[in-house]
N, CA, C and O of each residue as an XYZ file, in Angstrom:
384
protein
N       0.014     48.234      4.397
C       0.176     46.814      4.508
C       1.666     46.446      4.543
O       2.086     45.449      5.132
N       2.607     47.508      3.727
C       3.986     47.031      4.046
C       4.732     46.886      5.451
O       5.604     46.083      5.782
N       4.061     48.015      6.249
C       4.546     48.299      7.576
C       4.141     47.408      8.552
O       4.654     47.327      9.668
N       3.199     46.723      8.127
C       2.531     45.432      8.755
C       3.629     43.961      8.550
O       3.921     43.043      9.317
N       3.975     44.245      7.318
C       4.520     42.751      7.012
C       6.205     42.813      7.475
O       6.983     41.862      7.548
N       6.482     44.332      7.769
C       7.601     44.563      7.838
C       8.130     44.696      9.363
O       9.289     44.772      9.771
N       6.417     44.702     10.358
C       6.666     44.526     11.759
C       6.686     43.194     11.942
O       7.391     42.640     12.785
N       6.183     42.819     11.433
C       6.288     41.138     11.421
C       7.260     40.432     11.139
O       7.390     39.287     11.572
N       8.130     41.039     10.333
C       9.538     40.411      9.917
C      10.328     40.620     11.068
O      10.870     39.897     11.906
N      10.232     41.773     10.863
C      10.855     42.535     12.913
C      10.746     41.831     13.954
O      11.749     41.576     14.621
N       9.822     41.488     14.217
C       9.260     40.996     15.346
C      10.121     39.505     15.407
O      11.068     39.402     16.187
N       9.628     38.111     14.330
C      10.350     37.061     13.985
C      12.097     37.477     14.143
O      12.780     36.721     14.834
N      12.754     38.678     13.489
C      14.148     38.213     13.633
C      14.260     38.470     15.023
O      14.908     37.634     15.652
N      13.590     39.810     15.907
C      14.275     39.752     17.419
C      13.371     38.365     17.890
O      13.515     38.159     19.095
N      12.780     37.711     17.443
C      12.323     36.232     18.569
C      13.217     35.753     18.163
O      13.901     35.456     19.143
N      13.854     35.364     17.014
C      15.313     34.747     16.653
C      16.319     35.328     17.128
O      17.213     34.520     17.383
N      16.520     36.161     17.315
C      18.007     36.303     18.434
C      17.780     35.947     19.659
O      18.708     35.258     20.082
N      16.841     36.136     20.515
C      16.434     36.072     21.941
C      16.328     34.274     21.988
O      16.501     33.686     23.056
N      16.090     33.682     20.971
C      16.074     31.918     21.312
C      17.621     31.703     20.856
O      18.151     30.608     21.045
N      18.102     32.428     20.447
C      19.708     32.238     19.976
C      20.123     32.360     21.604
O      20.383     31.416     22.350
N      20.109     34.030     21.994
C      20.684     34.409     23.003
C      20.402     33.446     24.401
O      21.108     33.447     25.409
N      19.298     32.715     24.192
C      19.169     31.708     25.405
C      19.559     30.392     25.244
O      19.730     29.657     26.216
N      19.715     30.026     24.090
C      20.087     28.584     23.766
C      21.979     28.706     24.083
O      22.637     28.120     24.943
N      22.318     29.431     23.298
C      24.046     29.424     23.378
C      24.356     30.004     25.028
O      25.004     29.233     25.735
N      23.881     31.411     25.680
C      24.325     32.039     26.760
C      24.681     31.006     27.733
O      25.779     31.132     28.276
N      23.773     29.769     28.124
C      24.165     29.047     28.995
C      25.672     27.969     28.268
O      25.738     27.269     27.258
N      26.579     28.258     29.236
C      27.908     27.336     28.549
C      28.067     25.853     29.730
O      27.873     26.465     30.779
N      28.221     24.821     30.035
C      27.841     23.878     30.372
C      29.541     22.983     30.003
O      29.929     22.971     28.835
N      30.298     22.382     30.986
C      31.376     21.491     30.338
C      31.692     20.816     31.769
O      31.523     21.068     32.961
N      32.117     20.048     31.148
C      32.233     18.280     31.786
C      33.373     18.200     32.154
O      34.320     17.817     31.467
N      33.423     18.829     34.163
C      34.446     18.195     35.100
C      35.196     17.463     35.412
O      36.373     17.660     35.717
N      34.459     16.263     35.368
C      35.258     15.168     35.740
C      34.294     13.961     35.245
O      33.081     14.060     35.428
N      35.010     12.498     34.437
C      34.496     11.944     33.986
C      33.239     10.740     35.122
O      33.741     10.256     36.137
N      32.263     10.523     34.912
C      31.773      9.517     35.356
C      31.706      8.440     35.309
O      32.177      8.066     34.234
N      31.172      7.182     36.233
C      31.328      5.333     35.698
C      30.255      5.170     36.495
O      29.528      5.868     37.200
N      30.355      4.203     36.221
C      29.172      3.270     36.556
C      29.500      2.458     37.766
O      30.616      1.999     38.009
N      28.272      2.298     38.613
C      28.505      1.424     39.706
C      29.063     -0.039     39.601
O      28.785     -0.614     38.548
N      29.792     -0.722     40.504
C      29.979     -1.877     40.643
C      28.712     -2.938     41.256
O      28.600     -3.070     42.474
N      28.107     -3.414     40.637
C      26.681     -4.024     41.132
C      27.089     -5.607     41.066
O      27.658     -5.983     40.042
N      26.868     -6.410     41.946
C      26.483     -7.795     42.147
C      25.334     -8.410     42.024
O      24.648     -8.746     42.989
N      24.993     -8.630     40.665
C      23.027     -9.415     41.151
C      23.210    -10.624     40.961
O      23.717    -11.162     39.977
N      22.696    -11.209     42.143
C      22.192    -12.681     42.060
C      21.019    -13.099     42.119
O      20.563    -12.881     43.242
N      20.023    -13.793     41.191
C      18.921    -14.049     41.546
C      19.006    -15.500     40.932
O      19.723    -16.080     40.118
N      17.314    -15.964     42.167
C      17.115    -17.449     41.345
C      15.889    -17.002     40.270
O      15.355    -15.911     40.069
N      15.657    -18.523     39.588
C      14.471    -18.150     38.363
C      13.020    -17.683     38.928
O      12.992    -17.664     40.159
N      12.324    -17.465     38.562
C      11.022    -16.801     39.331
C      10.172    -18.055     38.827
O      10.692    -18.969     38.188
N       8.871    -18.020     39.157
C       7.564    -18.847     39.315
C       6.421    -18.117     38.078
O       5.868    -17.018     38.120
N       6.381    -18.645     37.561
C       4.901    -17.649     36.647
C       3.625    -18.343     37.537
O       3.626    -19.562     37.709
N       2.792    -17.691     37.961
C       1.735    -17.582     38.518
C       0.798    -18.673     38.023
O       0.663    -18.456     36.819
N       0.026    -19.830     38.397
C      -1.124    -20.890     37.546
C      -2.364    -20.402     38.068
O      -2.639    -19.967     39.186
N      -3.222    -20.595     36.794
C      -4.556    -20.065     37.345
C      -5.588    -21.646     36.470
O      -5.433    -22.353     35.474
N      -6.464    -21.540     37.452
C      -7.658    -22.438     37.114
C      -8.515    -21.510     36.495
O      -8.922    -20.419     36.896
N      -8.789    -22.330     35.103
C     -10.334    -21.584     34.586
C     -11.405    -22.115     33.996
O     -11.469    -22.821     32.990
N     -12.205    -21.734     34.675
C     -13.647    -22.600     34.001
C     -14.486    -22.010     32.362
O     -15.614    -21.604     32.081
N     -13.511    -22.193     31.772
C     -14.321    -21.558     30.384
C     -15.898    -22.181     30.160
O     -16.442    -23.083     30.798
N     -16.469    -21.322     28.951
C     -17.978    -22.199     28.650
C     -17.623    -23.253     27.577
O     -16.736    -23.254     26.724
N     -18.464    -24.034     27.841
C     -17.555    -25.210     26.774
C     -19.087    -24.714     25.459
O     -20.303    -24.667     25.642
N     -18.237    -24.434     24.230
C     -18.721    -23.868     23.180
C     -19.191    -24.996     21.896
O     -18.205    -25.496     21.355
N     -19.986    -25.272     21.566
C     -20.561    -26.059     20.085
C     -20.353    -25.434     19.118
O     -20.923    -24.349     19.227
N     -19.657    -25.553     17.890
C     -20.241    -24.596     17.003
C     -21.010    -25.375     15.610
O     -20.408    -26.440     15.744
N     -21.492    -25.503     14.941
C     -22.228    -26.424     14.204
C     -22.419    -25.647     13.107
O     -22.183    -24.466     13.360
N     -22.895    -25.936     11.520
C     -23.473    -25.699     10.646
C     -23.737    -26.308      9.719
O     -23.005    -27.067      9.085
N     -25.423    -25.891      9.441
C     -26.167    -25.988      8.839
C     -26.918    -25.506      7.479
O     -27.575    -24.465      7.480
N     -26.792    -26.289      6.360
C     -27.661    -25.210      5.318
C     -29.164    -24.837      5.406
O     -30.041    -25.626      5.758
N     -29.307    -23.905      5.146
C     -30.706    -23.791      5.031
C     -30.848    -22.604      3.870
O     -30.066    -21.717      3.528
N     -32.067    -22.938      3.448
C     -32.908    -21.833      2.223
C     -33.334    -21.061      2.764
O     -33.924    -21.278      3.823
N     -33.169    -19.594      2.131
C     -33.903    -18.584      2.737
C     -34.658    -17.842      1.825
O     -34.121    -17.805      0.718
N     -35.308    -17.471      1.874
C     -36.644    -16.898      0.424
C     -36.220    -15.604      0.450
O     -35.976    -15.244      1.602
N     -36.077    -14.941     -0.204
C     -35.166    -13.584     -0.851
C     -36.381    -12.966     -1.610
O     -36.662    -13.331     -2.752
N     -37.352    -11.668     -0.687
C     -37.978    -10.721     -1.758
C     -37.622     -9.989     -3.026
O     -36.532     -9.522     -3.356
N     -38.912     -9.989     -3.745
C     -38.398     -9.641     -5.053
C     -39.148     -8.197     -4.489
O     -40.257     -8.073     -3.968
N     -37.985     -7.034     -4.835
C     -38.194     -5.981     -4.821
C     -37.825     -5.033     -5.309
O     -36.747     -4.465     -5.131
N     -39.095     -4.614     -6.312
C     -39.145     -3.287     -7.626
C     -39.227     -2.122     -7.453
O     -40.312     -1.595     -7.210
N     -37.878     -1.314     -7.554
C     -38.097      0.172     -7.324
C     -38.272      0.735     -8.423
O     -37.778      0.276     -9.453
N     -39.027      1.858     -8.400
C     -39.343      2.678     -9.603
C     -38.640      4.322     -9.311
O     -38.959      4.847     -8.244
N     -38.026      4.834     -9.929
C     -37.248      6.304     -9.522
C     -38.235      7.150    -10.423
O     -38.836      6.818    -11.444
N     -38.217      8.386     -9.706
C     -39.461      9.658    -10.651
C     -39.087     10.046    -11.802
O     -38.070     10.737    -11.728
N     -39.590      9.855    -13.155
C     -39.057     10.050    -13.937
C     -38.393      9.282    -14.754
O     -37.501      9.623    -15.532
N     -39.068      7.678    -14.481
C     -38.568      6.187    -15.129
C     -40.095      5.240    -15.372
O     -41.072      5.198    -14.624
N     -39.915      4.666    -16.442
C     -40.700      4.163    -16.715
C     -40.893      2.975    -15.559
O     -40.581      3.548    -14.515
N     -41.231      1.686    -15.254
C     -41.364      0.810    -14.668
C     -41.090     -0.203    -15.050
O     -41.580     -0.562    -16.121
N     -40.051     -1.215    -14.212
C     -38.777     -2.013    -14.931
C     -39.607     -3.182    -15.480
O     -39.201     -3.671    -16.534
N     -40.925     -3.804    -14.811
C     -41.699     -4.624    -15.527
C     -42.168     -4.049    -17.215
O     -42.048     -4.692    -18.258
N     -42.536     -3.113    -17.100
C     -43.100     -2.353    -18.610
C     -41.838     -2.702    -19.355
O     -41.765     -3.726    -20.034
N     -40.640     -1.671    -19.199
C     -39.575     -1.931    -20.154
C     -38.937     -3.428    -20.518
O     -38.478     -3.763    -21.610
N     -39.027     -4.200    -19.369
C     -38.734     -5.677    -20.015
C     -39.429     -6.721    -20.739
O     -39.037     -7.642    -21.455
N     -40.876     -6.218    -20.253
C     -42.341     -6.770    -21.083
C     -41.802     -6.646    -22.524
O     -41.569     -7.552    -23.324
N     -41.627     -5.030    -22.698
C     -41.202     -4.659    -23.818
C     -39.820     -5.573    -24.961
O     -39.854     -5.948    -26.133
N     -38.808     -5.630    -23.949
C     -37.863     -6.209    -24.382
C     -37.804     -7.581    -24.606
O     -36.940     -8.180    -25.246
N     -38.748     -8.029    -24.056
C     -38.794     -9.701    -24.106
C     -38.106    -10.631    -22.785
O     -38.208    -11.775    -22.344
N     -37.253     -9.210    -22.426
C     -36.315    -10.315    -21.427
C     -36.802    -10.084    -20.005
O     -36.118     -9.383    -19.261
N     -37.945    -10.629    -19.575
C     -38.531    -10.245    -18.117
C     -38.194    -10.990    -17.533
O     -38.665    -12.039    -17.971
N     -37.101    -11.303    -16.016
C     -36.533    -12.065    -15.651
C     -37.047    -12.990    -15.259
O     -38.270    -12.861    -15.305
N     -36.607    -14.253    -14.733
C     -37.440    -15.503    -14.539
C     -38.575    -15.010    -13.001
O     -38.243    -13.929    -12.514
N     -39.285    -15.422    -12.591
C     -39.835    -15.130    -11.339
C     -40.222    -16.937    -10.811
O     -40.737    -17.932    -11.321
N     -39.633    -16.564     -9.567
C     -39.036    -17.724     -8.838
C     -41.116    -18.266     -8.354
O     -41.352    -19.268     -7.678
């Protein structure tokens, strides 16, 4: 396993010289300085585009209303039944 971890180290430093040896080998230097063109712009203001649109013409309104809300008793396996235990307790909730 050492000779494994130790080709591997191998391997990483020559990929590290070879991205060395290609990054620096090319040498690159600056001839003669450059500028910028001499440009004249003249423009007038532009137009933004008008558009006609027929949207839907929308109502929105509200209203209260009552809505009747089931009463609904789950029982899990291994639980008594929530009517029994509150019978018991006295405190059986109001029923609408």
């Amino acid at each position: 396993m050492v000779r494994s971890q130790k080709k591997s180290w191998m391997s990483f430093v020559l990929l590290l010289a070879l991205l060395t040896v290609f990054a620096t080998g090319c040498r690159v230097r600056q001839t003669e300085e450059g500028e910028l063109p001499d440009v004249d712009v003249s423009a007038e203001g532009g137009k933004v585009p008008e558009y006609d649109v027929d949207a839907a013409d929308v109502d929105v309104t509200t209203e209260k209303r009552e809505v009747t809300v089931p009463d609904i008793d789950v029982t899990m396996p291994g639980e008594e039944k929530a009517d029994d235990k509150n019978e018991e307790d006295g405190n059986r909730p109001p029923q609408p």
